[in-house]
mmCIF file as Biopython writes it, N, C-alpha, C and O atoms, coordinates in Angstrom:
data_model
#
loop_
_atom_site.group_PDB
_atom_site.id
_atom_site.type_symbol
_atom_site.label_atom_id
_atom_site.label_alt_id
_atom_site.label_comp_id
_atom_site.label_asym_id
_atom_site.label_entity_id
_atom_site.label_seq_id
_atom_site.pdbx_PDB_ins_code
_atom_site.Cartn_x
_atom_site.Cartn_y
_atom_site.Cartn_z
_atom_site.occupancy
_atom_site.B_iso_or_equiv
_atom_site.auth_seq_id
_atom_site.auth_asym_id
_atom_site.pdbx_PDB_model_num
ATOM 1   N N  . UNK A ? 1  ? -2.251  94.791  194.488 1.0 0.0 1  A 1 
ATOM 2   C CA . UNK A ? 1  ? -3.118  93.845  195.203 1.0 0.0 1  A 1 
ATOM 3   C C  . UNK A ? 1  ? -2.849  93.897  196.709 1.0 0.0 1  A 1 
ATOM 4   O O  . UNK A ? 1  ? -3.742  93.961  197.554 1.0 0.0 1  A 1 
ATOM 5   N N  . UNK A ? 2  ? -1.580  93.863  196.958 1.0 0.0 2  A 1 
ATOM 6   C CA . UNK A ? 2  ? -1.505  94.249  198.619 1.0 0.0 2  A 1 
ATOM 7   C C  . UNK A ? 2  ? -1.843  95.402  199.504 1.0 0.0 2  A 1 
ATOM 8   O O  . UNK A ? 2  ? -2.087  95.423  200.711 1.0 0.0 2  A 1 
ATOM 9   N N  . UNK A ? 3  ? -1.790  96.545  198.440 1.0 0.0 3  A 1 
ATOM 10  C CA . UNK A ? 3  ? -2.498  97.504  198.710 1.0 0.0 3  A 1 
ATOM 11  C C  . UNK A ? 3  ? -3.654  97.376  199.122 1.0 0.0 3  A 1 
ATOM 12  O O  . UNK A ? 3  ? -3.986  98.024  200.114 1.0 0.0 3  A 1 
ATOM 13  N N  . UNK A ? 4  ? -4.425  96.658  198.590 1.0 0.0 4  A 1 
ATOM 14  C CA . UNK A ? 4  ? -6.029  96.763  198.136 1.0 0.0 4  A 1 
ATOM 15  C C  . UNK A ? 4  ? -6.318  95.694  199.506 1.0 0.0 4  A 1 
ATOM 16  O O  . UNK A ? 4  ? -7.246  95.910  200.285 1.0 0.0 4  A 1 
ATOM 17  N N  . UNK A ? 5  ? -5.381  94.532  199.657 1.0 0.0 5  A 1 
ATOM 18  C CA . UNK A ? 5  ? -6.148  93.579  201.027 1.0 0.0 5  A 1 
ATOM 19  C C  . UNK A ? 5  ? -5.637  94.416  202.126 1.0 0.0 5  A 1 
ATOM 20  O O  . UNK A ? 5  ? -6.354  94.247  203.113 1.0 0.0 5  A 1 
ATOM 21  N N  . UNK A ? 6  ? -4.295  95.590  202.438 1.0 0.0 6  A 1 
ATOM 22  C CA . UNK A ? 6  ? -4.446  96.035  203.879 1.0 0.0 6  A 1 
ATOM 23  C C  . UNK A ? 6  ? -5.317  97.095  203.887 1.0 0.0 6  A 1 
ATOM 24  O O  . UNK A ? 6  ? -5.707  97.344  205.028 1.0 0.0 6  A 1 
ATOM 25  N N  . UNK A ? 7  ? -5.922  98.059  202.740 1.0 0.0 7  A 1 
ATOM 26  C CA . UNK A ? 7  ? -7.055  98.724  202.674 1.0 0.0 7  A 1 
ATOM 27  C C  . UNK A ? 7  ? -8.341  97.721  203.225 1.0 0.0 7  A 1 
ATOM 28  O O  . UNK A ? 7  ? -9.207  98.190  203.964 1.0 0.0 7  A 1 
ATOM 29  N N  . UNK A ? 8  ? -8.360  96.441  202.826 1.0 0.0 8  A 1 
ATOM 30  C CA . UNK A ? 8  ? -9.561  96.187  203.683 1.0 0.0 8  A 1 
ATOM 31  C C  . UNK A ? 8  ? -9.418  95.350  204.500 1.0 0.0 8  A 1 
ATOM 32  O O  . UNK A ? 8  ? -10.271 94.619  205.002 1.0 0.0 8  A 1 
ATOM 33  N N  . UNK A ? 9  ? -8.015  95.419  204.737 1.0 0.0 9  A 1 
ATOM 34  C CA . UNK A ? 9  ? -8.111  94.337  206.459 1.0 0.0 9  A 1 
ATOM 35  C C  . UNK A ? 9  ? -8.061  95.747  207.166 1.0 0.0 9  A 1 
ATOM 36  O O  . UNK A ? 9  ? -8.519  95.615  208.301 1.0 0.0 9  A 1 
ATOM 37  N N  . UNK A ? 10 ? -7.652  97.122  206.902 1.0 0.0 10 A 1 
ATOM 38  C CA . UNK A ? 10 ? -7.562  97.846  208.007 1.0 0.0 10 A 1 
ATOM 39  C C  . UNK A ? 10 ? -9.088  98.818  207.863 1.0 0.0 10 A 1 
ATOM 40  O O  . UNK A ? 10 ? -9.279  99.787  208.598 1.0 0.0 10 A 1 
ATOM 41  N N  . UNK A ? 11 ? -10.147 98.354  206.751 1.0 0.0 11 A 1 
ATOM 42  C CA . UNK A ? 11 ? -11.325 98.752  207.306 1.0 0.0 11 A 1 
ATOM 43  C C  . UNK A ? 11 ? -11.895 97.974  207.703 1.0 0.0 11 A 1 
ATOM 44  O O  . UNK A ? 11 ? -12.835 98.549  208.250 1.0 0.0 11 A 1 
ATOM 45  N N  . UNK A ? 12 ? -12.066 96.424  207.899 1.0 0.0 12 A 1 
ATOM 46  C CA . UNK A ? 12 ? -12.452 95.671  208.811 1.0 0.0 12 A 1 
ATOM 47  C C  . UNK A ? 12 ? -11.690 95.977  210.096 1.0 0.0 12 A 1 
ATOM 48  O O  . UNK A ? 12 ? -12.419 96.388  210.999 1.0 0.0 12 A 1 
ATOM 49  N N  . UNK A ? 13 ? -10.495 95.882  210.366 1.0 0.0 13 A 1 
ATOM 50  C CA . UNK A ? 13 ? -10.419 96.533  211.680 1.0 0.0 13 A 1 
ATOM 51  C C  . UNK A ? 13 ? -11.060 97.399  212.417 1.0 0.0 13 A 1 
ATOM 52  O O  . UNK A ? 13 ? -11.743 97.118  213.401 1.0 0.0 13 A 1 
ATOM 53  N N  . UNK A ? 14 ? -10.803 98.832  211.825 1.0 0.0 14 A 1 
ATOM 54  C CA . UNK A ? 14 ? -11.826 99.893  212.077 1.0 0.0 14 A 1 
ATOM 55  C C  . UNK A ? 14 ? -13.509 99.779  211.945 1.0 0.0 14 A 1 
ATOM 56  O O  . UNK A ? 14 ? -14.073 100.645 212.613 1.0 0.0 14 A 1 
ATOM 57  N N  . UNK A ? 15 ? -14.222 99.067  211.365 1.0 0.0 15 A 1 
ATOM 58  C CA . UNK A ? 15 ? -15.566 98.819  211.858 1.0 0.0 15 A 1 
ATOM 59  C C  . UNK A ? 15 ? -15.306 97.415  213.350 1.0 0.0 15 A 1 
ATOM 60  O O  . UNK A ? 15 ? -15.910 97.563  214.412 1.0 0.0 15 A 1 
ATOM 61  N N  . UNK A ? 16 ? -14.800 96.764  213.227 1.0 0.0 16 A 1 
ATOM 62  C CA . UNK A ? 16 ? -14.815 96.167  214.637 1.0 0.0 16 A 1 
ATOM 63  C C  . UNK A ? 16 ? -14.483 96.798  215.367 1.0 0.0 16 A 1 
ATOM 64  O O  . UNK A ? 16 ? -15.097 96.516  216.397 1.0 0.0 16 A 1 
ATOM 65  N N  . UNK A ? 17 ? -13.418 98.045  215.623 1.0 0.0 17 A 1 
ATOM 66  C CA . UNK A ? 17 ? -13.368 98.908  216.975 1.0 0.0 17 A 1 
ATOM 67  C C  . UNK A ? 17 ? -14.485 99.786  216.847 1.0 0.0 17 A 1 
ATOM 68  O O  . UNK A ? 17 ? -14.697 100.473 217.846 1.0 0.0 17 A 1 
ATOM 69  N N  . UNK A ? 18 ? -15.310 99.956  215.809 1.0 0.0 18 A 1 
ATOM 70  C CA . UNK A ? 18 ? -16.434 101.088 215.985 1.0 0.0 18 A 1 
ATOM 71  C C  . UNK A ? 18 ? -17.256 100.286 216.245 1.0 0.0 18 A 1 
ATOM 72  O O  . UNK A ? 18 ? -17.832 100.922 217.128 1.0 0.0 18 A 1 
ATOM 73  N N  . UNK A ? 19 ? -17.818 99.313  216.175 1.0 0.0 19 A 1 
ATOM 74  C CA . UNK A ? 19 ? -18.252 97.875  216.830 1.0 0.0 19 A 1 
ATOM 75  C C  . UNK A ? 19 ? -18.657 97.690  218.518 1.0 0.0 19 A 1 
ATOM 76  O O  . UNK A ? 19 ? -19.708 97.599  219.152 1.0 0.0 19 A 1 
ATOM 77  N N  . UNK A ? 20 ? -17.117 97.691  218.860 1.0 0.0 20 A 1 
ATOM 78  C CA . UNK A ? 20 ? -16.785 97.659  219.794 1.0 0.0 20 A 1 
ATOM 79  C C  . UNK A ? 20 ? -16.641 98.489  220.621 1.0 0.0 20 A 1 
ATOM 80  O O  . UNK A ? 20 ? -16.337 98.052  221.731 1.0 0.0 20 A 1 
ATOM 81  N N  . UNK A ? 21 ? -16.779 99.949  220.485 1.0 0.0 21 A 1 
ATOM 82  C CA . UNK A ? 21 ? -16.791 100.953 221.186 1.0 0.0 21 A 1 
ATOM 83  C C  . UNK A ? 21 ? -18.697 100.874 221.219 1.0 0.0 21 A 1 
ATOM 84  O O  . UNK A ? 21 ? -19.319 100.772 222.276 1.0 0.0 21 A 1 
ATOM 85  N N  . UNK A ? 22 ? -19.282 100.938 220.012 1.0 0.0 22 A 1 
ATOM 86  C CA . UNK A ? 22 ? -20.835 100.735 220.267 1.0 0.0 22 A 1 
ATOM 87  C C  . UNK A ? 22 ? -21.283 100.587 221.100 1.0 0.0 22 A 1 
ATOM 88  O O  . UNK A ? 22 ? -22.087 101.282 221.721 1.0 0.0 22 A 1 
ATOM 89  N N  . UNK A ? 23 ? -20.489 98.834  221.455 1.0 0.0 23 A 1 
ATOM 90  C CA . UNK A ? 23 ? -21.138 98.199  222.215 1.0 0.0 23 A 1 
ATOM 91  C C  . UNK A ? 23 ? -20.890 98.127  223.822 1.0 0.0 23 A 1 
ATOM 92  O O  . UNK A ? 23 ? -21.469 97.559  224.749 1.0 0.0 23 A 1 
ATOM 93  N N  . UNK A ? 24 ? -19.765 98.963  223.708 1.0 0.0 24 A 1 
ATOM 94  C CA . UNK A ? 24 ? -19.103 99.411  225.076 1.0 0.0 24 A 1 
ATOM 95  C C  . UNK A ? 24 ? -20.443 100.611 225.560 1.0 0.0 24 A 1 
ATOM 96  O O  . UNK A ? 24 ? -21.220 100.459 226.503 1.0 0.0 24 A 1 
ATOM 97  N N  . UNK A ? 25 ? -20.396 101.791 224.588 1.0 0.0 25 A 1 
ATOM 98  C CA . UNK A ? 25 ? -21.321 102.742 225.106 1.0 0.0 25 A 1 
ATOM 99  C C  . UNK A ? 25 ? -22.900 102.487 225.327 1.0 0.0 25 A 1 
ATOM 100 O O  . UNK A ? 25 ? -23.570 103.348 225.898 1.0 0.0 25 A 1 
ATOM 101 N N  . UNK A ? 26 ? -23.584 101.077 224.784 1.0 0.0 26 A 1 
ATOM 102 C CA . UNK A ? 26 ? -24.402 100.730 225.003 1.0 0.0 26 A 1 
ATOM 103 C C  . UNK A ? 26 ? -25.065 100.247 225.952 1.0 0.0 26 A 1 
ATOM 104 O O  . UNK A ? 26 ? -26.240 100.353 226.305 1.0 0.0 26 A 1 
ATOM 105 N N  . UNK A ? 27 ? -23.592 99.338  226.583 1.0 0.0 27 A 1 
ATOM 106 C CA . UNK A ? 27 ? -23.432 98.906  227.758 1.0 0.0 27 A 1 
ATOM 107 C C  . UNK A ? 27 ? -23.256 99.600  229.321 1.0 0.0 27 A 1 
ATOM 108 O O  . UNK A ? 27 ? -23.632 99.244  230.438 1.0 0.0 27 A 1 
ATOM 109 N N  . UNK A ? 28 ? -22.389 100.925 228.740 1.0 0.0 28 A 1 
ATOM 110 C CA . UNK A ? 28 ? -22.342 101.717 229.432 1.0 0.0 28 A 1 
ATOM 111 C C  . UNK A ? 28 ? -23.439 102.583 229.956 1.0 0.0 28 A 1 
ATOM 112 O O  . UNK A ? 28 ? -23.483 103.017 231.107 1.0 0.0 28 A 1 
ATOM 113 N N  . UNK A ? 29 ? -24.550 102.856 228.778 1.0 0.0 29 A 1 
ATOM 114 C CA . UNK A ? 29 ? -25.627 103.607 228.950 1.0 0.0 29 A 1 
ATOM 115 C C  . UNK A ? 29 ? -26.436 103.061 229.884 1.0 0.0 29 A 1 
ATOM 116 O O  . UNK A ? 29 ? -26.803 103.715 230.860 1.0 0.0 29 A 1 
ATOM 117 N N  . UNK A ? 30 ? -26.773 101.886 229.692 1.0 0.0 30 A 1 
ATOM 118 C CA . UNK A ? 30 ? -27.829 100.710 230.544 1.0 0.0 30 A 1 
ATOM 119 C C  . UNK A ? 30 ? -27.352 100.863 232.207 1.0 0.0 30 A 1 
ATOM 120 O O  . UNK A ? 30 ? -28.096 100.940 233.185 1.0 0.0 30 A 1 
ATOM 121 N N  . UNK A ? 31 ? -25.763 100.879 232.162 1.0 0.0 31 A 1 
ATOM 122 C CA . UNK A ? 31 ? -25.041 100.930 233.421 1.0 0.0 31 A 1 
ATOM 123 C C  . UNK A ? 31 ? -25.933 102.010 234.677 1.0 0.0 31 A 1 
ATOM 124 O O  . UNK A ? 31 ? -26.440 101.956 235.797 1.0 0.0 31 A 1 
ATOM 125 N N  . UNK A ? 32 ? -25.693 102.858 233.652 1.0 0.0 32 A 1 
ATOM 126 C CA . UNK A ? 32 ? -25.975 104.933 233.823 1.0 0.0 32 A 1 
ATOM 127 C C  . UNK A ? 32 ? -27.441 104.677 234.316 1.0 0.0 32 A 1 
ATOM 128 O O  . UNK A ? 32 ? -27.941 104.919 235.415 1.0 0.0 32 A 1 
ATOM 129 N N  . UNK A ? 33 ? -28.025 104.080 233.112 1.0 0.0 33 A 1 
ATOM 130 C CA . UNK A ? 33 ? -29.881 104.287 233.444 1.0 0.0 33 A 1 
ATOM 131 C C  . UNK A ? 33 ? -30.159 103.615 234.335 1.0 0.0 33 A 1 
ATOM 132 O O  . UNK A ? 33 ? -31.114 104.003 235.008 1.0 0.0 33 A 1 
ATOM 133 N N  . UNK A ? 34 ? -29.268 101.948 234.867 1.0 0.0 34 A 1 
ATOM 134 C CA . UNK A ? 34 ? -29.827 101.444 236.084 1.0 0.0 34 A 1 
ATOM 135 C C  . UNK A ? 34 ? -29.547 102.440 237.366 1.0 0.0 34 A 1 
ATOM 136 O O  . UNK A ? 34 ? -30.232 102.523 238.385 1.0 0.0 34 A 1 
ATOM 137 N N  . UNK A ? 35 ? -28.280 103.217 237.016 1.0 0.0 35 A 1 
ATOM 138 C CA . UNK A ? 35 ? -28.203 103.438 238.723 1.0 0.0 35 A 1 
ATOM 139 C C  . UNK A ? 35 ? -28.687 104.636 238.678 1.0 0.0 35 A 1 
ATOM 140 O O  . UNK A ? 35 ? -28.774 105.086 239.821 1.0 0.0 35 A 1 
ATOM 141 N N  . UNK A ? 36 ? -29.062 105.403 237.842 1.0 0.0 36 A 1 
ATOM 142 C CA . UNK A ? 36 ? -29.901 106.601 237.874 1.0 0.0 36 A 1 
ATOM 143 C C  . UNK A ? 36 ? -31.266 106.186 238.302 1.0 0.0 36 A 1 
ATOM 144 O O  . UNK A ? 36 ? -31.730 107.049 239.048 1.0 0.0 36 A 1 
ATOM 145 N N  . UNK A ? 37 ? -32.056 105.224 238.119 1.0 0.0 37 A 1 
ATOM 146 C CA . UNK A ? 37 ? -33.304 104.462 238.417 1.0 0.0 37 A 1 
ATOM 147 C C  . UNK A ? 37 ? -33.157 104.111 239.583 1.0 0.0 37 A 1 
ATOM 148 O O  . UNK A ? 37 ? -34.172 103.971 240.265 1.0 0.0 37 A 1 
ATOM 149 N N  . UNK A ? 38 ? -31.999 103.890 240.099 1.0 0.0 38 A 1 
ATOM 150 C CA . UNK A ? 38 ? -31.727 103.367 241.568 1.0 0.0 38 A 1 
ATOM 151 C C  . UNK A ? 38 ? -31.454 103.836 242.347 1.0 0.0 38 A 1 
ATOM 152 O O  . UNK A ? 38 ? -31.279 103.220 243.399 1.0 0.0 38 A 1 
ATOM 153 N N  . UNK A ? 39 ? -31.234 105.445 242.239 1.0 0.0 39 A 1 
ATOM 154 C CA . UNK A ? 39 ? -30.603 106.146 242.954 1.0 0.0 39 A 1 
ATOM 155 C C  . UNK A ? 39 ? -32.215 107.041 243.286 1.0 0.0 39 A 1 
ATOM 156 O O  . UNK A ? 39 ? -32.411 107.430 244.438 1.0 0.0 39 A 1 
ATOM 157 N N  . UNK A ? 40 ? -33.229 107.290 242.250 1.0 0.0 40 A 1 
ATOM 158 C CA . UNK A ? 40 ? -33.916 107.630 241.778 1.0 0.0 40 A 1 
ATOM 159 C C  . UNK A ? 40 ? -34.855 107.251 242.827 1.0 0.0 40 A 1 
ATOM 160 O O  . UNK A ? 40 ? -35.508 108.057 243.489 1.0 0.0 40 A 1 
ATOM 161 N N  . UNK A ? 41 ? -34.890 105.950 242.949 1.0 0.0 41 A 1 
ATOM 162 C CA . UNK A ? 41 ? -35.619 105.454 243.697 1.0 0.0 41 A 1 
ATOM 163 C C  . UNK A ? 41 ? -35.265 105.163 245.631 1.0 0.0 41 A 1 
ATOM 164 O O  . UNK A ? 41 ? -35.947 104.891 246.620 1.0 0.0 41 A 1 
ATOM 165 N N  . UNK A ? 42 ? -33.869 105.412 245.344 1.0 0.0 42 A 1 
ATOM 166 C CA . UNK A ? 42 ? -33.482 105.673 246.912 1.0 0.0 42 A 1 
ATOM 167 C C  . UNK A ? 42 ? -34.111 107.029 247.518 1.0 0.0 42 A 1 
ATOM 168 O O  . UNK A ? 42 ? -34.721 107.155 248.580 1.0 0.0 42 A 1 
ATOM 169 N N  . UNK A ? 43 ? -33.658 108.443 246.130 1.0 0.0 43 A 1 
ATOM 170 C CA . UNK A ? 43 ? -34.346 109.545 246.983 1.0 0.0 43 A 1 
ATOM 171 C C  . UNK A ? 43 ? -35.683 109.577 247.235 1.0 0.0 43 A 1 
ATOM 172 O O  . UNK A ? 43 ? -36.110 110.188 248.215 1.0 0.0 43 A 1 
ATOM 173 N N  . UNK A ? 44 ? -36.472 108.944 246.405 1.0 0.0 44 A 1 
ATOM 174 C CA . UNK A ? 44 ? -38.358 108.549 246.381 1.0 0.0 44 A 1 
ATOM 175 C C  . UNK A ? 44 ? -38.002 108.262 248.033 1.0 0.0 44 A 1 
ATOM 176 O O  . UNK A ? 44 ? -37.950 109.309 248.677 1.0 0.0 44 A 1 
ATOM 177 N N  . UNK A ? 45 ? -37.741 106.978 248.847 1.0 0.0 45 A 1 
ATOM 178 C CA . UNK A ? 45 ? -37.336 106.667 249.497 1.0 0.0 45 A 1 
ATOM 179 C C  . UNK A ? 45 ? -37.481 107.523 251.137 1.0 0.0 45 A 1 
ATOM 180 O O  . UNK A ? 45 ? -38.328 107.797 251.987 1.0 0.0 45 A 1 
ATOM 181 N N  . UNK A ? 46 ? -35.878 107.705 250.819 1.0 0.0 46 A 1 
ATOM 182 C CA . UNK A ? 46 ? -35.514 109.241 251.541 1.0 0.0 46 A 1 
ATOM 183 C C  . UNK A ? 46 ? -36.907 110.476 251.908 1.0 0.0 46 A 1 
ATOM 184 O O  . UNK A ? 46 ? -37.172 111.041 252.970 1.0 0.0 46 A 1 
ATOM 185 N N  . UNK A ? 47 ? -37.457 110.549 250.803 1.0 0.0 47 A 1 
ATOM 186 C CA . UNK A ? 47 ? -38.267 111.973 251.015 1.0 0.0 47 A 1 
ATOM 187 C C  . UNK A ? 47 ? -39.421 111.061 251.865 1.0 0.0 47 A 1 
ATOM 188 O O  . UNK A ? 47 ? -40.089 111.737 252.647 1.0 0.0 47 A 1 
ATOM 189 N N  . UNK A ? 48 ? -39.713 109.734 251.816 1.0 0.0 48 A 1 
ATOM 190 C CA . UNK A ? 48 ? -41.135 109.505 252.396 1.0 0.0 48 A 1 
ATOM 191 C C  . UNK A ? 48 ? -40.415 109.272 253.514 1.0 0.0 48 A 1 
ATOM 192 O O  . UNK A ? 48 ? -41.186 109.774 254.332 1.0 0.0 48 A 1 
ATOM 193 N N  . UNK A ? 49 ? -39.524 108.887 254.133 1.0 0.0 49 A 1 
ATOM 194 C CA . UNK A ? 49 ? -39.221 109.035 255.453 1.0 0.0 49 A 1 
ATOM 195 C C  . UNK A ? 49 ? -39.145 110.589 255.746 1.0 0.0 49 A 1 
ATOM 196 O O  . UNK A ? 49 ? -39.977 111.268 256.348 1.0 0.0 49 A 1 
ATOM 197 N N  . UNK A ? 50 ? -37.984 110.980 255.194 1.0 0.0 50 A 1 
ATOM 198 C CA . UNK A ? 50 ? -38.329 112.200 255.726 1.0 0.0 50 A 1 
ATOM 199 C C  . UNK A ? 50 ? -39.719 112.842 256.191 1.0 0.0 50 A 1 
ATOM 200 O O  . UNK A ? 50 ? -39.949 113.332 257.297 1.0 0.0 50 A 1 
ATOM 201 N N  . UNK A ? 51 ? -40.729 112.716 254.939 1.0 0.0 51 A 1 
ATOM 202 C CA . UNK A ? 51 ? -41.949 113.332 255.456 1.0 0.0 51 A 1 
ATOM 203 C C  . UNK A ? 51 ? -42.615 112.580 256.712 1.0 0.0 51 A 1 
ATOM 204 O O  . UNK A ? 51 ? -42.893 113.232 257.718 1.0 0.0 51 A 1 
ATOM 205 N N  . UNK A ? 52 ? -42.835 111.372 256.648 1.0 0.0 52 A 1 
ATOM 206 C CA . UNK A ? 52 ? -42.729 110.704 257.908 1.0 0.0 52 A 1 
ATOM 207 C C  . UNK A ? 52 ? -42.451 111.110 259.192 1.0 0.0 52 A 1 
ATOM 208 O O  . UNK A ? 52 ? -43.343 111.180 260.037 1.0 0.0 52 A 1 
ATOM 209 N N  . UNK A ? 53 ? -41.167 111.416 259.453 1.0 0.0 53 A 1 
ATOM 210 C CA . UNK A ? 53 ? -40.681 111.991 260.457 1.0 0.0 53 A 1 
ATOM 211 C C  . UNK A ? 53 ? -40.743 113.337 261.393 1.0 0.0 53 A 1 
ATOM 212 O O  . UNK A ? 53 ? -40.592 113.711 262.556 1.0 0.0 53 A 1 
ATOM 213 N N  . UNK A ? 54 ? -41.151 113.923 259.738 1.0 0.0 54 A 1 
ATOM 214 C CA . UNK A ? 54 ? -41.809 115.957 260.153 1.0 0.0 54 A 1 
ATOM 215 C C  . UNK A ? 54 ? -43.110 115.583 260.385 1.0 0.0 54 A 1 
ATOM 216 O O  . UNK A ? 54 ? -43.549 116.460 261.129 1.0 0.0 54 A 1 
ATOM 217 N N  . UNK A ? 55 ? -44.325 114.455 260.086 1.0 0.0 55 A 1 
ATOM 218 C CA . UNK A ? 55 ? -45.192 114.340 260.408 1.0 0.0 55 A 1 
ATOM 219 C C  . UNK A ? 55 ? -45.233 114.027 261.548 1.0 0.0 55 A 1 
ATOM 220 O O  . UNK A ? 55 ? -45.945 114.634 262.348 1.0 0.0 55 A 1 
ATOM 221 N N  . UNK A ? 56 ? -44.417 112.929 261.908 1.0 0.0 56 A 1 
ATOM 222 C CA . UNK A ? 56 ? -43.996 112.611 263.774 1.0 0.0 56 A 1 
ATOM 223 C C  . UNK A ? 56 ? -43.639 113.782 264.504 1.0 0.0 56 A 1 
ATOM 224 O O  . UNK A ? 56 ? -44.104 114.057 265.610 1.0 0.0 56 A 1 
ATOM 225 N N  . UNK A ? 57 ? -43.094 114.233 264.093 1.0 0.0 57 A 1 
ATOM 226 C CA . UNK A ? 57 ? -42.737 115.671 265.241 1.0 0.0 57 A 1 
ATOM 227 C C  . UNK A ? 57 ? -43.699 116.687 264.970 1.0 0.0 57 A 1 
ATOM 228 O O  . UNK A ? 57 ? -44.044 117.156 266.055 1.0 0.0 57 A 1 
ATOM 229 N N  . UNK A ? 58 ? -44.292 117.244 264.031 1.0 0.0 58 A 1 
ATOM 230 C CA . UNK A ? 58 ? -45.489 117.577 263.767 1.0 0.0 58 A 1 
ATOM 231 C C  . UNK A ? 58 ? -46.416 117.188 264.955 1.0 0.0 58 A 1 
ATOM 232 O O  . UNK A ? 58 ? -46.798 117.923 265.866 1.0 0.0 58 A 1 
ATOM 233 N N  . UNK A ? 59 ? -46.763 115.547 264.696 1.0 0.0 59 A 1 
ATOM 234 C CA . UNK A ? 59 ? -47.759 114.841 266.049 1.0 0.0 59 A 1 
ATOM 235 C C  . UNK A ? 59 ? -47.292 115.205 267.284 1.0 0.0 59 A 1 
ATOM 236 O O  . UNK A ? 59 ? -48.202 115.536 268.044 1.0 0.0 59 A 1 
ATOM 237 N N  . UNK A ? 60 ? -46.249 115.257 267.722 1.0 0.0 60 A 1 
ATOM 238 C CA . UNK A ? 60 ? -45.692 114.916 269.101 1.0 0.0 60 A 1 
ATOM 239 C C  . UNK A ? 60 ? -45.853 116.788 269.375 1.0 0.0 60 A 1 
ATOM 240 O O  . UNK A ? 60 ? -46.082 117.284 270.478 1.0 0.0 60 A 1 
ATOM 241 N N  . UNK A ? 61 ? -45.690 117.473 268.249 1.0 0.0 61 A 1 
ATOM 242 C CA . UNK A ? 61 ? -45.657 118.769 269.230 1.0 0.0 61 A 1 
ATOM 243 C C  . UNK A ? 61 ? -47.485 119.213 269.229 1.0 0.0 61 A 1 
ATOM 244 O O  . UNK A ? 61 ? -48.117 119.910 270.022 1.0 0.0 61 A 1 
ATOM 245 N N  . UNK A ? 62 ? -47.773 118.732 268.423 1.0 0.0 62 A 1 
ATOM 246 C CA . UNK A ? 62 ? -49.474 119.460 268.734 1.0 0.0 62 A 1 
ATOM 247 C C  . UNK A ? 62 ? -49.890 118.529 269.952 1.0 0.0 62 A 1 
ATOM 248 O O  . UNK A ? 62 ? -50.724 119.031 270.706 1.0 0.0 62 A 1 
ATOM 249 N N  . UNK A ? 63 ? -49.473 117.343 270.242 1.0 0.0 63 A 1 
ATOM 250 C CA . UNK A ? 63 ? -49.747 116.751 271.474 1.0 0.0 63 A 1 
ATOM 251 C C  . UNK A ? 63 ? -48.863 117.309 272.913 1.0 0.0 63 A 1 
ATOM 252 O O  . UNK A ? 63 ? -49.083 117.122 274.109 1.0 0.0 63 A 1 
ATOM 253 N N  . UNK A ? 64 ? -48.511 117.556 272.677 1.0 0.0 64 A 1 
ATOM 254 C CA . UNK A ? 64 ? -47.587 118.301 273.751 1.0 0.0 64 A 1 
ATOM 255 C C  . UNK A ? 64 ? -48.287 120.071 273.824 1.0 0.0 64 A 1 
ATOM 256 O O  . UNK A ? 64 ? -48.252 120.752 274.849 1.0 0.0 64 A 1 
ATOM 257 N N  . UNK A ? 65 ? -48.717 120.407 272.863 1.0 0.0 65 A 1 
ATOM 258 C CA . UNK A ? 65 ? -49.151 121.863 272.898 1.0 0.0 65 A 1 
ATOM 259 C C  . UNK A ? 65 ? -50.425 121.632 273.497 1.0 0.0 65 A 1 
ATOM 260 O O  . UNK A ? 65 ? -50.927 122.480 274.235 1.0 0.0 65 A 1 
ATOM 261 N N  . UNK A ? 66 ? -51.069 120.390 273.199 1.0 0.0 66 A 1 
ATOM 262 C CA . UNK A ? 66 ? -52.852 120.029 273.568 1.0 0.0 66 A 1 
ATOM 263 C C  . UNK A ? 66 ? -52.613 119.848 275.107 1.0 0.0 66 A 1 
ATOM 264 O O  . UNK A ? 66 ? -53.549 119.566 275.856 1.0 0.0 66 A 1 
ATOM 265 N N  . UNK A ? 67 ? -51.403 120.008 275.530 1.0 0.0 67 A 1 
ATOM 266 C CA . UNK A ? 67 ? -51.422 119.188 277.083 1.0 0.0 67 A 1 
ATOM 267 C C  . UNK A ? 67 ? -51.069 120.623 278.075 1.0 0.0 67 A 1 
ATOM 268 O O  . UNK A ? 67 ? -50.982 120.521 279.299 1.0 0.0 67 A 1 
#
């Protein structure tokens, strides 16, 4: 009989750390996908300035070439 309750106190253990790792990597994933979305959206960002800026110097030299 003692056999038989640390056989299932030590597979209740082991599903609560598989549980718990789950819910760690679940948590973790969400972590990942926000700042990938966020980072995602910084380079979106980045590139419209950038283009912005080659469009400004773009302007400034055909105005300078028109003169």
């Amino acid at each position: 009989n003692d056999i038989k309750d640390l056989k299932a106190e030590y597979e209740r253990k082991l599903e609560q750390l598989a549980k718990e790792k789950e819910e760690k990597w679940a948590k973790d994933k969400k972590t990942f996908t926000d700042e990938i979305t966020h980072l995602r959206a910084q380079v979106a960002t980045h590139e419209d300035q950038l283009a912005s800026s080659l469009k400004e110097k773009e302007d400034a030299a055909s105005q300078r070439d028109a003169l």
